[in-house]
N, C-alpha and C positions, 0 to 999 in steps of 0.2 A: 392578746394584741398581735396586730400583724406587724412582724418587724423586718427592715429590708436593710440585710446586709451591703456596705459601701465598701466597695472595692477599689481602690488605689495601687494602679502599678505605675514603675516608675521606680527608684532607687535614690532615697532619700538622702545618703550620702555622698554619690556621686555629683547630683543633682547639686546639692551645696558648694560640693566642691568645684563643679562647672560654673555656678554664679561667682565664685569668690575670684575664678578665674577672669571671666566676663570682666568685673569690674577694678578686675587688677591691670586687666588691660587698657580698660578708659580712663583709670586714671595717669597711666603711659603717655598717652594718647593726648590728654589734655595736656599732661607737663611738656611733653615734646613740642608742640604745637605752639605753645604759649612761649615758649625759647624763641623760637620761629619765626614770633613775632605777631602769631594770631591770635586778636581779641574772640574771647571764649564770649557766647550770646543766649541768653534764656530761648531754650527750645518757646516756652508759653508766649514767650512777647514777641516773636519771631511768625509763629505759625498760629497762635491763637485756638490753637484745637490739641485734642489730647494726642498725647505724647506715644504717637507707633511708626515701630516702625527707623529709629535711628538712634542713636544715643549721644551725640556731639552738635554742635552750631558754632562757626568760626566766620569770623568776616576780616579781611585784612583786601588792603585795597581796595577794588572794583569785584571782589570775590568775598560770596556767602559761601561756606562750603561746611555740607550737613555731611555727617558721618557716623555709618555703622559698624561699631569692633567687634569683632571675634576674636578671642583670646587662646592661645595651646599651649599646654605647659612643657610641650616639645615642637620639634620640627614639623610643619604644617604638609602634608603626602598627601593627600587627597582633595576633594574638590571641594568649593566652598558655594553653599547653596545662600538664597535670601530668601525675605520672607513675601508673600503676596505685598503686607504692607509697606517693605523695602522696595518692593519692586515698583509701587505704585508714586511712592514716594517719589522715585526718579524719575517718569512717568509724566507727571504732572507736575514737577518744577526745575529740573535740570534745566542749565539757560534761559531761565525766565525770571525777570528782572523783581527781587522781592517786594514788596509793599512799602516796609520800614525802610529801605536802603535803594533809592530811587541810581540809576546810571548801574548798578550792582548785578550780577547775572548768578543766581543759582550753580552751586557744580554739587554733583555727589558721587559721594568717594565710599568707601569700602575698605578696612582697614584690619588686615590682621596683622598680627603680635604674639609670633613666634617666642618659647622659651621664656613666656611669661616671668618666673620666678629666678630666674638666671641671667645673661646678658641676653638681653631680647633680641630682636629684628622684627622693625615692623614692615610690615608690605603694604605700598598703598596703591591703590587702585580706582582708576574714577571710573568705573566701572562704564557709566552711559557712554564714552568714547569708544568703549573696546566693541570689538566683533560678538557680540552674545547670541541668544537663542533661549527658547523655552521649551524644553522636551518633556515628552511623557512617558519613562518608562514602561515598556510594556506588562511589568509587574504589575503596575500599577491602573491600569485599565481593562486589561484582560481579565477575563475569567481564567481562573485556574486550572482547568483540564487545559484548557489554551498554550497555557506558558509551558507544559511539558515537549521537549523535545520530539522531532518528527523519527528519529531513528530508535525511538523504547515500544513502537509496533511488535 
């Protein structure tokens, strides 16, 4: 029999521990919010399509506001990237008025939550307002003789 070994990389405990993270932060997220004052909304009956791409739906006033957590179990130093489907998400409904919530404008927000298991701090962010960009590192498109330096001649 021909048999074809399956290869799985990746780090199956860190891995858990970044989810357990993830949704230690949403659920931050929802209690803060809900303090707030923001009725929490089925992602399903909201957007009718499957679920990518954000993890939260709040509507309070004249505002749906959908949002994606990122969660660190310390001080957040680096950049925070999204995903195509994050991206698209905002894209195509930021400011636009939803279906179910007729006078209501879309906002998306972006939400991380620093020091997760400790006293948090959340950052929030509506990201579509801010000054962005989408860059391509050039690691990432170059061929690799490319990316070495001009002065290792």
């Amino acid at each position: 029999t021909d048999k074809r070994e399956i290869v799985i990389n990746g780090n199956p405990e860190k891995d858990a521990k970044r989810k357990k993270t993830g949704k230690t932060a949403e659920s931050i997220v929802l209690e803060e919010l809900t303090k707030e004052g923001w009725e929490a909304l089925s992602w399903n009956d909201e957007f009718k399509e499957e679920r990518v791409g954000h993890d939260l739906v709040f509507k309070k006033g004249n505002e749906v506001r959908v949002v994606e957590v990122k969660g660190r179990d310390g001080k957040w130093t680096g950049d925070q990237d999204i995903s195509e489907a994050q991206l698209r998400m905002g894209l195509l409904h930021h400011g636009k008025e939803p279906e179910n919530h007729p006078g209501c404008n879309y906002s998306i927000w972006l939400y991380v939550v620093e020091y997760v298991y400790a006293k948090y701090k959340i950052q929030q962010i509506n990201w579509p307002e801010m000054k962005i960009s989408a860059y391509f590192p050039r690691n990432v498109w170059a061929p690799e003789e490319d990316n070495k330096d001009d002065d290792e001649d």
